[in-house]
C-alpha positions in Angstrom: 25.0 46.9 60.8 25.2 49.6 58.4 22.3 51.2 57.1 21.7 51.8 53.1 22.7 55.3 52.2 21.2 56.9 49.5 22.9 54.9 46.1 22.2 51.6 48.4 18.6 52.6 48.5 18.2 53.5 45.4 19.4 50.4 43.9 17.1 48.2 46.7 13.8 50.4 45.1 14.9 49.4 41.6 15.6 45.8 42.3 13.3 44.6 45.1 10.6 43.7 42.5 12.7 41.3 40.7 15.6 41.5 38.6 14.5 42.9 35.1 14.2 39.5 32.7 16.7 40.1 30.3 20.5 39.0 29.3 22.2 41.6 31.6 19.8 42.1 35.0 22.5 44.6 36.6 23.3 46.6 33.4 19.2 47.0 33.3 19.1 48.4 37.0 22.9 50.4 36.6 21.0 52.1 33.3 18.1 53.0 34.8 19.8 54.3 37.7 22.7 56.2 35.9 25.3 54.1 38.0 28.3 51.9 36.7 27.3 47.9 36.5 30.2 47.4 38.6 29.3 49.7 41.0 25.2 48.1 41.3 26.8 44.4 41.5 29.2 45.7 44.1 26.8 47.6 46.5 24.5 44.7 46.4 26.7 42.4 47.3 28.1 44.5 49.8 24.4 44.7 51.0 24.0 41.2 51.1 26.9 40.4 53.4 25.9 43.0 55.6 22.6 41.4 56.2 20.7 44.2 54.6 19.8 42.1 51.5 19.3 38.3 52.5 19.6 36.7 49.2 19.3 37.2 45.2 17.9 34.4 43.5 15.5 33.1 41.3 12.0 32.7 42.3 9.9 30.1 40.0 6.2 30.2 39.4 5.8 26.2 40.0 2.1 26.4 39.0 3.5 27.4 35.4 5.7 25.0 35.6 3.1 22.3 35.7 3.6 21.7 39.8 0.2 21.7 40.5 0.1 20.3 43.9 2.0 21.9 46.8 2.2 20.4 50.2 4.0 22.3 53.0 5.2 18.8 55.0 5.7 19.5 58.6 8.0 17.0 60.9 8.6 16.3 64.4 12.4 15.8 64.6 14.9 15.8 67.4 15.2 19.5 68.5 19.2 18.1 68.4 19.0 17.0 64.6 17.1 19.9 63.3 20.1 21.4 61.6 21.4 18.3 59.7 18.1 17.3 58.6 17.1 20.7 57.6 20.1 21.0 55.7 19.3 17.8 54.0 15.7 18.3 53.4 16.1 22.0 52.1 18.8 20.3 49.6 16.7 18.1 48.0 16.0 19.6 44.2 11.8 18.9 44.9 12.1 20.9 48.0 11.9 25.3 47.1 12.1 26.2 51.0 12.9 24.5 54.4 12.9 25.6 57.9 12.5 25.5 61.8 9.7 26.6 64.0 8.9 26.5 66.9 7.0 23.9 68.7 3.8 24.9 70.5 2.8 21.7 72.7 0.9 20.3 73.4 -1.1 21.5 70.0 1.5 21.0 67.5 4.5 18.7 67.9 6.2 20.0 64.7 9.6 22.1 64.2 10.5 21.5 60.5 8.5 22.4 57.7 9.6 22.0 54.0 7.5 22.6 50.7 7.4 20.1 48.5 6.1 20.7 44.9 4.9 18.3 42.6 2.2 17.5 39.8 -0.1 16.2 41.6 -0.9 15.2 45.6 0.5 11.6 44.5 3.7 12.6 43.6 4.1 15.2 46.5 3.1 11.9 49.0 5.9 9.9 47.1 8.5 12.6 47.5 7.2 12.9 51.4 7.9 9.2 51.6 11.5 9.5 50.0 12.4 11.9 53.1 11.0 10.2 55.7 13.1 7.4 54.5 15.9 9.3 54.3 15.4 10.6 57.8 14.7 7.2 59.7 14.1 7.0 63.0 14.8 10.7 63.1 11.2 11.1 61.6 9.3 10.9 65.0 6.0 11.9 63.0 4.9 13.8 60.2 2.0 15.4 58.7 1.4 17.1 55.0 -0.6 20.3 54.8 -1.4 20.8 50.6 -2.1 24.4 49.7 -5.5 25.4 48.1 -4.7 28.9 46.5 -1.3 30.8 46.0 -0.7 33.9 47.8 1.7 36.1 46.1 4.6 36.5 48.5 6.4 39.7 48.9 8.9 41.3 51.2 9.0 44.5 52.9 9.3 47.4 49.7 10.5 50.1 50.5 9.4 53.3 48.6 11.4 56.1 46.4 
């Protein structure tokens, strides 16, 4: 893989906040950083398909939203089935992030884990219900953990 040189950098320290909120997000970071749009939208994609940036997309606050209730279900599903039904889980609109862990038996029997937002803990139990049904028998056991506070989530910055 190779590394960022000093533009790529540059343009990772002026974007790794968030994209500025406004009509034209890579005109905002080219200005600020005296570089052709062209040029920002090119590196960063050239940075993303080198693995050096993993994705660009939008990250919604679901408590201001009105998605009050957050559970982080957890399922025990055939360690052969785990990519088709994470693909389908983590497709599903009410779901913002899906993947596999590890197991760690005999303690914890679960290798897919999927957050599922809704307005309240009934409506995240209904949409739990809708994938268990959708993953039938492949569902060998389930379990929701609801979230009592937000964290705010952030990556590795890097600095200047």
């Amino acid at each position: 893989m190779k590394h960022p040189d000093e533009i790529d950098r540059r343009i990772i320290v002026a974007s790794q906040g968030g994209l500025p909120l406004v009509a034209e997000p890579y005109q905002a970071i080219a200005d600020e950083l005296g570089l052709p749009v062209d040029e920002v939208m090119s590196r960063m994609q050239a940075m993303q398909e080198r693995g050096l940036i993993r994705r660009i997309g939008a990250v919604p606050n679901h408590y201001a939203l009105g998605f009050r209730a957050n559970g982080m279900s957890v399922w025990d599903v055939p360690d052969d089935d785990i990519l088709e039904m994470g693909e389908m889980v983590g497709g599903l609109d009410f779901v913002s992030h899906c993947y596999h862990r590890p197991r760690h038996l005999p303690y914890w029997r679960y290798n897919l884990f999927a957050m599922v937002h809704g307005r309240d803990r009934d409506e995240v139990s209904a949409k739990v219900a809708l994938i268990a049904e959708l993953m039938g028998v492949k569902d060998r056991g389930h379990e929701i953990l609801y979230s009592h506070r937000i964290l705010k989530k952030t990556g590795l910055r890097l600095t200047g």
